[in-house]
C-alpha positions in Angstrom: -46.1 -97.7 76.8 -47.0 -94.6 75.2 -50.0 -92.9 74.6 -50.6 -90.0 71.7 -53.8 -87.9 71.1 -54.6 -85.8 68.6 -52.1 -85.1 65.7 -54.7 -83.9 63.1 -52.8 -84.3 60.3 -52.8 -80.5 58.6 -55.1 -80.5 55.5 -57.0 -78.4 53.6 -59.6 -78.7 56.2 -57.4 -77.2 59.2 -56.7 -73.5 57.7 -59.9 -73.2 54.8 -58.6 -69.8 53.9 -54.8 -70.4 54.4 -53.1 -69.7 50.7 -50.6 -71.3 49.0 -47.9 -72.0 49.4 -47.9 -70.7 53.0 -50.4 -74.1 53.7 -47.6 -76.0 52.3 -45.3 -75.0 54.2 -47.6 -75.4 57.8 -47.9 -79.0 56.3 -44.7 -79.6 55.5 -43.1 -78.8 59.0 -45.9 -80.1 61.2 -45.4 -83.2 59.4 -41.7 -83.3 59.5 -42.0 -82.1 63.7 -44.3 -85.6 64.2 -42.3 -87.8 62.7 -39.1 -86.6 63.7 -40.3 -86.6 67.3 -41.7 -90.1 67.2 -38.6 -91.1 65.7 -36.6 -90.0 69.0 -39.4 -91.2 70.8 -38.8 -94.8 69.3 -35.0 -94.8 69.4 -34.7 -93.3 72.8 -37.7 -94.4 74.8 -38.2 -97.7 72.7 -41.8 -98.3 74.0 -43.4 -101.5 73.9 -46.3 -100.7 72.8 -48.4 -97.2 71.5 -52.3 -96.3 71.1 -53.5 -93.8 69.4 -56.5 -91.7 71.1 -58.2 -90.8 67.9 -58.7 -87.7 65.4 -55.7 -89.0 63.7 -57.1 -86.9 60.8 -58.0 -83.0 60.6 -61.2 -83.8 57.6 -61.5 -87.4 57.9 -64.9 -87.3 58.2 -65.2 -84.9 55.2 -63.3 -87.1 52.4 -66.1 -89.6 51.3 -65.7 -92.7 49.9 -66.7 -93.7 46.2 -70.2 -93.3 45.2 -70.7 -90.8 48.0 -71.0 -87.2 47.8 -70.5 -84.7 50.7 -73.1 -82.1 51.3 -71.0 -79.7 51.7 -69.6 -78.2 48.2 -66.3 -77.0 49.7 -65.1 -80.7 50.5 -66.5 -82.4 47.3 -63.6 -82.3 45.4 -61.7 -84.4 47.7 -62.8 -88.3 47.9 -61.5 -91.5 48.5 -58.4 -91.2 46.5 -57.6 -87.9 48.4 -58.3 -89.5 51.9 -56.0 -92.5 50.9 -53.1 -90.6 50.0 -53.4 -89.1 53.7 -53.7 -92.6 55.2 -50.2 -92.5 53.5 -48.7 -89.9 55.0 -49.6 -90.6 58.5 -48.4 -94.3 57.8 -45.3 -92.3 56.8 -45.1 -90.3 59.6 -45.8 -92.8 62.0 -45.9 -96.8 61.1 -42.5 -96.6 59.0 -40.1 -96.0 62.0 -42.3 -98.9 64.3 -42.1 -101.3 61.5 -38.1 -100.3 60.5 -37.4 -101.4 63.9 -39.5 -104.8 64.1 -37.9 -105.7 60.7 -34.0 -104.6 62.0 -34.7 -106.8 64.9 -33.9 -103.7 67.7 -37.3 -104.7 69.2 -38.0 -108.5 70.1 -41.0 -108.3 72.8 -43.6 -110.7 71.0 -45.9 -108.3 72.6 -45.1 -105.3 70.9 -47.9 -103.2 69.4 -49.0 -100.4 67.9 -53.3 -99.6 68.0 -54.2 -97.0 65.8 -58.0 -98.4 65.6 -59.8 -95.7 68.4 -61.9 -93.4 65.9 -61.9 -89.3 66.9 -64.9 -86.8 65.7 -62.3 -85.5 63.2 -61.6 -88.8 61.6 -65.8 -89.9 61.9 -68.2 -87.1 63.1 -69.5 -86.9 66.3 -73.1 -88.7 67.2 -75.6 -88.7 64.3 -73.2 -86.5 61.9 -71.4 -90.0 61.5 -71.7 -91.0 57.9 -71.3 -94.9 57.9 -69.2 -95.3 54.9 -66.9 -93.0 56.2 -66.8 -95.5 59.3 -66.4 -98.7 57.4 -63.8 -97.3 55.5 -61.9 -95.9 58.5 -62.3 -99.8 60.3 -61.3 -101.3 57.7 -57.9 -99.5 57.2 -57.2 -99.0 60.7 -58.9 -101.8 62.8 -62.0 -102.2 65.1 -63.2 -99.2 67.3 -64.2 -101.5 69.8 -61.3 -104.0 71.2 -59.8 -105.1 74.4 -56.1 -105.8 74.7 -53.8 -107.0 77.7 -50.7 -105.0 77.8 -48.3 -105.4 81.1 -50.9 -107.4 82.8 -53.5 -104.2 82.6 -57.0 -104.9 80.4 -57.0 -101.9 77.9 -60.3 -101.3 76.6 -60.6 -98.9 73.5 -64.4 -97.6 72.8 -65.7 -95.9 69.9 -67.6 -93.2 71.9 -68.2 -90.9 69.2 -70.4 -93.1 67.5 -72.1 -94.0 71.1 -72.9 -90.6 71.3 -75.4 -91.1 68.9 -77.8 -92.7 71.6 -80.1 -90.4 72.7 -79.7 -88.1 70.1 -82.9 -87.0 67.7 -82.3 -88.2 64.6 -82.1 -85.6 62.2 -84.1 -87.4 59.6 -87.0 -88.1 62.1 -86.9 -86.0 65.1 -87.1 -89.7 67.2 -84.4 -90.3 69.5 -83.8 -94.4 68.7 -82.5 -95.2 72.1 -85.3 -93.7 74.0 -88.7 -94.3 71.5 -87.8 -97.4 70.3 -87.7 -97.0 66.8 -83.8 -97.5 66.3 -83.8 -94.9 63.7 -79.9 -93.7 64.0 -79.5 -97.1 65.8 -76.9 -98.2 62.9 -74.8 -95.6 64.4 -74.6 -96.6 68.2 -76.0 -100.1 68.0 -72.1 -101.9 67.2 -70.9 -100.0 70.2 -74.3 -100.8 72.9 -73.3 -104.7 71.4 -70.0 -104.5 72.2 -70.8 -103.4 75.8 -73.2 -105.7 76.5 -71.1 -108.8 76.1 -67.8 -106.8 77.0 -67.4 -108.5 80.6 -67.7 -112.1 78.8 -64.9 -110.8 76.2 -62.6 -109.5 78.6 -62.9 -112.9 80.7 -62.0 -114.6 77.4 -59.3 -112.3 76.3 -57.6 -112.5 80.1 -58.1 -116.2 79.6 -56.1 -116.5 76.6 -53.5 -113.9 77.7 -52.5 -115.4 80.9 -52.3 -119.0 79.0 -49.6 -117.1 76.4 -48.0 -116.2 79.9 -47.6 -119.8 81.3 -46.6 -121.3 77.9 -49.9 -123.4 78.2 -51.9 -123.6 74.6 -53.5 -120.3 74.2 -57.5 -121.2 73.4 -59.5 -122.0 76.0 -60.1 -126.5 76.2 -63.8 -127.0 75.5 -66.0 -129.5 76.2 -66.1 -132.6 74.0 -69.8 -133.3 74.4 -72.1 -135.1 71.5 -75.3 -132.4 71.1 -78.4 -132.7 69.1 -78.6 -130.1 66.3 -82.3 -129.2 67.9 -80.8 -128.7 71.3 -81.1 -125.4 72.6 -78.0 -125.8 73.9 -76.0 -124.8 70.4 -76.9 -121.6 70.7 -75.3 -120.6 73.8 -72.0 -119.9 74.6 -70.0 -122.8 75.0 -68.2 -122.9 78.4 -64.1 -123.1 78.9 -62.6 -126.0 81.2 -60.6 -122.9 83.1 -61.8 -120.2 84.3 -59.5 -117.1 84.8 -59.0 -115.7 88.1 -56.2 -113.3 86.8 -56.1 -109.9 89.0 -55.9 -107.4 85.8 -56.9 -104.0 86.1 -59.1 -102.4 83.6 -58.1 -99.1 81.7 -60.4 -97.2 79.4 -59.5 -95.3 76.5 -61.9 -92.9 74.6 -61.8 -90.4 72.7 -63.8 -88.0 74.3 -63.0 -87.3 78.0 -65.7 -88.7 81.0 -68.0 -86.2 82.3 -67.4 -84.0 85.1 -69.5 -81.1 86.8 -68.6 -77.4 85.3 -65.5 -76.1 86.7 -63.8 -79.1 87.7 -60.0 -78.1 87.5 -57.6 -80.2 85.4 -54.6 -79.2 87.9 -51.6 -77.1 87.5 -50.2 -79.1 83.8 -52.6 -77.2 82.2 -50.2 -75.3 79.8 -53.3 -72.7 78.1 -55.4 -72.3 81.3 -53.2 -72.9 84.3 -54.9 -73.1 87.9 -56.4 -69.4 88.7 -55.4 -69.7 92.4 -52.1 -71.0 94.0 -52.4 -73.9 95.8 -53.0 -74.7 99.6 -50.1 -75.2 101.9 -51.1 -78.8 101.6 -51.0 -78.6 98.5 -54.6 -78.5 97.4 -56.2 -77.0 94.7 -59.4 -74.9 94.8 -62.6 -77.8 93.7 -64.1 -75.0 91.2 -61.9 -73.6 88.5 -63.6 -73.2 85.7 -60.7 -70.7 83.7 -58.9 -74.1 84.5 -61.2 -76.6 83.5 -62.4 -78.3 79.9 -65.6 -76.2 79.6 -68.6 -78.4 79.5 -70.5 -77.9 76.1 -71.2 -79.4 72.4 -71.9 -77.9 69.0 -71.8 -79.0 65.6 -69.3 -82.3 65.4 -67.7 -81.9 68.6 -68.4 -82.5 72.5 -66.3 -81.9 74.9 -67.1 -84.5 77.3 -69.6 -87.5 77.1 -73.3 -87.2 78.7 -73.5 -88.6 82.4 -76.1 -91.3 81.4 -73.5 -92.7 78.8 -70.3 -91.7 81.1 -72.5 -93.8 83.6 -73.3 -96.7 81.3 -69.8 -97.4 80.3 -68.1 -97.9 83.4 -70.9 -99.8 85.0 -71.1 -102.1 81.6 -66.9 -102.4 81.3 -66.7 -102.7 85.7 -63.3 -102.4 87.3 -62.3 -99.3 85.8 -59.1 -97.6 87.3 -57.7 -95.9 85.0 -59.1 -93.9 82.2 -57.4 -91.8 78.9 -58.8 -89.5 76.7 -58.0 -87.3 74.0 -59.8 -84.4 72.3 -59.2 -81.3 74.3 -55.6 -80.8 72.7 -54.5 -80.0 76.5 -53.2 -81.7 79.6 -55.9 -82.8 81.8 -56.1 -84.6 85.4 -58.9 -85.5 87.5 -59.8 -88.2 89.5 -63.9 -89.0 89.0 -65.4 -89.9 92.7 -69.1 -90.5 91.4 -68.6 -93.5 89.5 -68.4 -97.0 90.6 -65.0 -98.0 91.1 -62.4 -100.2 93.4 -60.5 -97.5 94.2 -62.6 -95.0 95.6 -62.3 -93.0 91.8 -61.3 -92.9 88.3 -58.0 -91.0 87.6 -58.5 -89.8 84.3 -55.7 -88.4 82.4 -56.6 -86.2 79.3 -53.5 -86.3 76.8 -51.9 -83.8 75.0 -51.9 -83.0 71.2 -48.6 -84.6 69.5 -49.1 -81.4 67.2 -48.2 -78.3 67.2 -50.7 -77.0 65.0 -53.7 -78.0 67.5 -53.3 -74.8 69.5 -50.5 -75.3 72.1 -47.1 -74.5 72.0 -45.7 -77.3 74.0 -47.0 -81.0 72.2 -46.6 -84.0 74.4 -47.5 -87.5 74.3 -47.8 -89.6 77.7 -45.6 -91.9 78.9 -47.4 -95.2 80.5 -45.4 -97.4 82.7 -47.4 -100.7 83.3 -46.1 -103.4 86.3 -48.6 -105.8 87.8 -47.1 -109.3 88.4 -49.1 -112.3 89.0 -48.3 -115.0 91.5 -48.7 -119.1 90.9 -52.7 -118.7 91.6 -52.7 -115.6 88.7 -53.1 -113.4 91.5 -52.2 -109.3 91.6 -49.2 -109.3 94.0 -49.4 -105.5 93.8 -51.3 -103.5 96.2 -52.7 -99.8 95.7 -51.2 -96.9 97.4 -52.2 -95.8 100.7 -53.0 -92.3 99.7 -54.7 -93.3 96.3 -57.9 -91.8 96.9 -56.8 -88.8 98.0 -56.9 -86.7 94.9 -54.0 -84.5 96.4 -51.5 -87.0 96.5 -49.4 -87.5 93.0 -48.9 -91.0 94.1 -50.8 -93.3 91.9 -51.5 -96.7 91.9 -48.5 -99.2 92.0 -49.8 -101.2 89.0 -49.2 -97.8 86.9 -47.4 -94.5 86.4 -47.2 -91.5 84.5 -45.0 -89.4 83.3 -45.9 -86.3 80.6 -43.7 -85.9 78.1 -43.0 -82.7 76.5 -42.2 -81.6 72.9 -40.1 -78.8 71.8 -41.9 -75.7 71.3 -41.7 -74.9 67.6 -43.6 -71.7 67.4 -40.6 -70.0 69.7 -38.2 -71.9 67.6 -40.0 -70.1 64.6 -40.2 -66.8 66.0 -36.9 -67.2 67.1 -35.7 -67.4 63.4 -37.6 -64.6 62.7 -35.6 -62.4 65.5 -32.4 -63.3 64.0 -33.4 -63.2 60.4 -34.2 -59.4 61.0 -31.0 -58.7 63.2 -29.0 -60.6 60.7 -30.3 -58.2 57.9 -29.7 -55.0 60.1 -26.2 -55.6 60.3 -25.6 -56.9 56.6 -27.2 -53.1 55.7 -25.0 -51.5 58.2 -21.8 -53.7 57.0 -22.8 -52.3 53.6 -23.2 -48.4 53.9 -19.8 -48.7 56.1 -17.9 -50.8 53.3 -19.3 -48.3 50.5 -17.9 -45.4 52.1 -14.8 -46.6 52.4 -14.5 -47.1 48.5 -15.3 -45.6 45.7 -18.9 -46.4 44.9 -18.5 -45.5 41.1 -17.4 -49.1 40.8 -20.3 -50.1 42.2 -22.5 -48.2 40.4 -21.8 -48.9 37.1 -22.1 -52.7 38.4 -18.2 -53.5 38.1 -16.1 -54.1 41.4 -12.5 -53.3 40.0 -12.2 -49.6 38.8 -12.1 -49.7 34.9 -9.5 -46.8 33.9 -6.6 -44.2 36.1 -6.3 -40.7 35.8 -3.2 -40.0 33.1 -0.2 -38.7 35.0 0.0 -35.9 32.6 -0.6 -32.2 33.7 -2.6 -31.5 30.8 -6.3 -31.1 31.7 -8.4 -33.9 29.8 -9.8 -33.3 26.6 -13.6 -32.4 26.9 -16.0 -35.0 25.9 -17.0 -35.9 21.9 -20.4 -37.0 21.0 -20.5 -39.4 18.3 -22.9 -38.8 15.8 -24.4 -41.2 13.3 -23.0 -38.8 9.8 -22.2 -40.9 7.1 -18.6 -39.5 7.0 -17.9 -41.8 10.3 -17.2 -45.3 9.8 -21.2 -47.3 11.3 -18.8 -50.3 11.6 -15.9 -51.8 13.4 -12.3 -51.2 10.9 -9.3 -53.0 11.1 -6.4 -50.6 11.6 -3.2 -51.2 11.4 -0.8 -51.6 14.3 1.1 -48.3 12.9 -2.3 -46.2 12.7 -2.6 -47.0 16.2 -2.2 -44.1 18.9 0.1 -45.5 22.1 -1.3 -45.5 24.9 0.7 -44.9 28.5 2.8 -47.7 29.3 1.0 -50.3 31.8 4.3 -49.5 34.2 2.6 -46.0 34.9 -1.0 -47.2 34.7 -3.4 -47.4 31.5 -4.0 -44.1 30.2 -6.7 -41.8 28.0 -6.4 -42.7 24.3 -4.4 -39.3 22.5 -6.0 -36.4 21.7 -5.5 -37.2 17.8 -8.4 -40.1 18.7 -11.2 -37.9 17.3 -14.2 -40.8 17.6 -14.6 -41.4 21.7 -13.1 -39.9 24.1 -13.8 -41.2 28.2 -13.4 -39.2 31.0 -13.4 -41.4 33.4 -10.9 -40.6 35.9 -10.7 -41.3 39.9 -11.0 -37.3 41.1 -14.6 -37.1 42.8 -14.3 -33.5 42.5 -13.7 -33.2 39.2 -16.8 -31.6 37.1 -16.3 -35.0 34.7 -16.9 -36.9 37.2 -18.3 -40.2 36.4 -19.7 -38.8 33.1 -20.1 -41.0 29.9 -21.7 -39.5 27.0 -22.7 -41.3 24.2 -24.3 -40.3 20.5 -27.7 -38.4 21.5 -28.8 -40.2 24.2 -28.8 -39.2 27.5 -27.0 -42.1 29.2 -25.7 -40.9 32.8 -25.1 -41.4 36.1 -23.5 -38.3 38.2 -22.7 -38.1 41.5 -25.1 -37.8 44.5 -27.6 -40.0 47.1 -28.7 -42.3 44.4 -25.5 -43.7 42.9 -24.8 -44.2 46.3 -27.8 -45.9 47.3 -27.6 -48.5 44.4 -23.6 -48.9 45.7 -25.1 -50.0 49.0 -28.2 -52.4 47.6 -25.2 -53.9 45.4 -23.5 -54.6 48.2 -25.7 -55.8 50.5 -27.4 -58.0 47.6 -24.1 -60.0 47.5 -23.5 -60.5 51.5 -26.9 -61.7 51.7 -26.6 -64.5 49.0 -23.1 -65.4 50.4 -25.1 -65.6 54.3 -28.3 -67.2 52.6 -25.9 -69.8 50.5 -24.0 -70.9 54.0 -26.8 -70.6 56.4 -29.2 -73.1 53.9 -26.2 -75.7 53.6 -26.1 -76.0 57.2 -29.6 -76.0 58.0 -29.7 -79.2 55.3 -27.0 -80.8 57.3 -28.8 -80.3 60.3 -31.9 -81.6 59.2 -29.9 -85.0 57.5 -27.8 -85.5 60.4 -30.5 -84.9 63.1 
């Protein structure tokens, strides 16, 4: 099983003030980093099943459905067909490779499943800045916030506690908190969740129930009671009992969103990749009890807590009962604790806090936690797993039998990035210095007048060259090209001895071009009255050199983007 937190898909939300098209580009590549790593992680690790842990979206909770407008003019321009389009692309990123290999047939468990249902403050709000359209919409795409499933013989209970934060709250309309006075003002907001908890022990009986008949191949709803009733009798209206009753030995896990409370300073242990611990452990191993530089800091603001109150930490794990295990999202970083004040049959509640899967969210190592479930059940449905020793002790690594594990690290893009960067600039340095070296080796004339091959030879004859002619624009000179007979025509040198000046009797042009740098010609064209030159000196030089370069750095560019496409459709 695997569990992944947090990819916040990039939007216009993430980076406000980001321009175009360097935004583009962020989304582009964290895109293409997710779902090539879940691809791997698919092909490779082939997990059974996968749960989401919320804030699937960066602005969820900003896009508003039809008929609604957001407060807040920078977001108004983007509704329900915007917010669509990036239920899209995470299906894209995400759903695609799961479903490609439940259609191929690589992946037969009837168990199999992917949960994408557990809402974050990104994708609702947090509280009473929940907007319930924005809800709706987000349970009707993706599923219920509130659900139990049995996965390896373990009871996974998913809770929407960013809308149960709302009890308690004042309401910002009336200044009333609903849970407290009574008057249910926000109670809309946390009232689907407080049902869901008060009837959650009954469910998870039921859900046990059906799971464990699935198991033993016996018909999977409950046998009821085949009993004649009155419509009057009071009896209609409540539940109607099962002939079995369940007396499977499942653990319960609970995921959330937002991580448990804990006092201030309670360390998350050495994983942590932004905030490692501050001291080095024991000899024994142990860890100092008060780290605060290693702990998720304690506190709230507008649309985000970073851990749950203690009266609703409280409530939920004395409602949901037999909690063991317990994942959360949110914080973007690793986190461990293990939670001795609440009621448990273990002595505490290791809590795991999982990792972005991105690596915009502000680490440079992603990560996604790998979950491995084994609890088998004997003829009487019975656990025949036992915990660990050492479980309550929080400086032990071993966990309980029934489950391990294991964090899973993503390549560190950012390095990869900057690592380009170093060899983009070294790779230009040495395509300059290639370039001055080559240029002084020939003759840059070539090069400046934008030709690679020289163009004319100096004549083998002794006689100093003719000084330069203008050519004016008198009427007595031909304005247009004349045909001339091959008779009129003065010979050139013979190619065997290399092309030659025209004669001196050619009174229209005459081009001075030669090879002698030292020559006072050098390099000197003149034509009619305009001053058309280029002499020696730094700057015909320096364009020889930007000529040069110019063309190794397409030829590099041309090879270096072919194989990086290669890479990219092979890999």
């Amino acid at each position: 099983m695997v569990l992944v937190a947090d990819p916040q898909l990039v939007d216009p939300h993430t980076y406000p003030g980001r321009p175009w098209p360097l935004s583009a580009i962020t989304r582009y590549h964290t895109d293409y980093y997710m779902r090539k790593s879940f691809t791997l992680v698919q092909r490779h690790l082939d997990p059974t099943s996968v749960f989401f842990l919320g804030d699937l979206f960066d602005g969820g909770r900003e896009w508003m459905p039809s008929g609604n407008a957001n407060p807040d003019p920078r977001w108004r321009k983007y509704g329900e067909d915007f917010w669509v389009k990036e239920y899209k692309r995470f299906g894209n990123i995400f759903f695609n490779e799961w479903l490609r290999r439940g259609v191929e047939g690589q992946h037969t468990d009837i168990n199999r499943k992917i949960l994408a249902s557990l809402p974050g403050n990104h994708d609702l709000g947090l509280g009473n800045g929940i907007r319930l359209p924005v809800r709706k919409r987000f349970n009707a795409f993706l599923g219920k916030g509130n659900q139990i499933d049995v996965i390896g013989n373990h009871t996974f209970v998913s809770l929407d506690t960013v809308s149960l934060s709302a009890k308690g709250q004042p309401d910002p309309a009336t200044g009333r908190q609903g849970a407290v006075d009574g008057d249910g003002s926000n109670r809309d907001i946390w009232g689907p969740v407080d049902e869901f908890l008060a009837t959650i022990k009954e469910e998870k009986r039921r859900v046990i129930d059906r799971a464990v008949r699935r198991q033993n191949n016996r018909i999977e709803n409950s046998l009821l009671f085949h009993e004649v009733l009155d419509i009057q009798d009071p009896l209609v209206t409540k539940s109607v009992h099962t002939a079995f009753t369940p007396k499977a030995d499942m653990p319960s896990v609970l995921l959330t969103h937002v991580p448990l409370y804990r006092a201030k300073g309670t360390p998350c242990g050495p994983l942590r990749e932004r905030f490692p611990p501050s001291t080095k452990p024991s000899e024994g191993g142990e860890y100092v009890e008060n780290d605060p530089q290693n702990a998720i800091k304690v506190e709230a603001g507008i649309q985000y807590q970073n851990v749950l109150t203690p009266e609703i930490s409280n409530e939920i794990i004395d409602k949901v009962g037999d909690v063991e295990f317990a994942f959360s999202g949110d914080d973007h970083d690793y986190c461990e604790v293990v939670h001795r004040g609440y009621t448990s049959p273990r002595g505490g509640i290791r809590e795991i806090t999982v990792k972005s899967f991105s690596w915009a969210m502000g680490v440079r190592k992603p990560g996604f936690l790998m979950l491995s479930l084994w609890n088998p059940l004997d003829e009487k449905d019975r656990s025949t797993s036992h915990p660990s020793e050492n479980y309550s002790d929080s400086s032990n690594t071993q966990q309980h039998r029934t489950i391990q594990t294991h964090l899973c690290l993503l390549p560190d893009q950012l390095s990869i990035f900057i690592h380009y960067a170093i060899l983009l600039a070294v790779t230009l340095i040495v395509l300059l210095i290639y370039s001055i070296r080559n240029i002084s080796r020939n003759n840059p004339a070539t090069y400046a007048n934008g030709h690679v091959l020289p163009l004319s030879s100096k004549p083998k004859s002794d006689t100093p060259p003719p000084s330069p002619t203008r050519i004016t624009n008198s009427h007595s000179q031909s304005n247009s090209l004349a045909v001339h007979s091959m008779a009129s025509r003065p010979r050139a040198g013979s190619p065997m001895a290399g092309y030659g000046y025209p004669g001196a009797e050619t009174k229209n042009i005459t081009n001075s071009l030669h090879d002698d740098p030292l020559d006072e010609h050098w390099n000197e064209v003149l034509i009619g009255d305009g001053d058309c030159r280029t002499k020696g000196g730094f700057g015909r030089r320096l364009k020889a050199v930007g000529l040069e370069f110019r063309r190794n750095f397409l030829l590099v560019v041309g090879l270096v983007v072919v194989w990086y496409w290669w890479l990219v459709r092979r890999f």
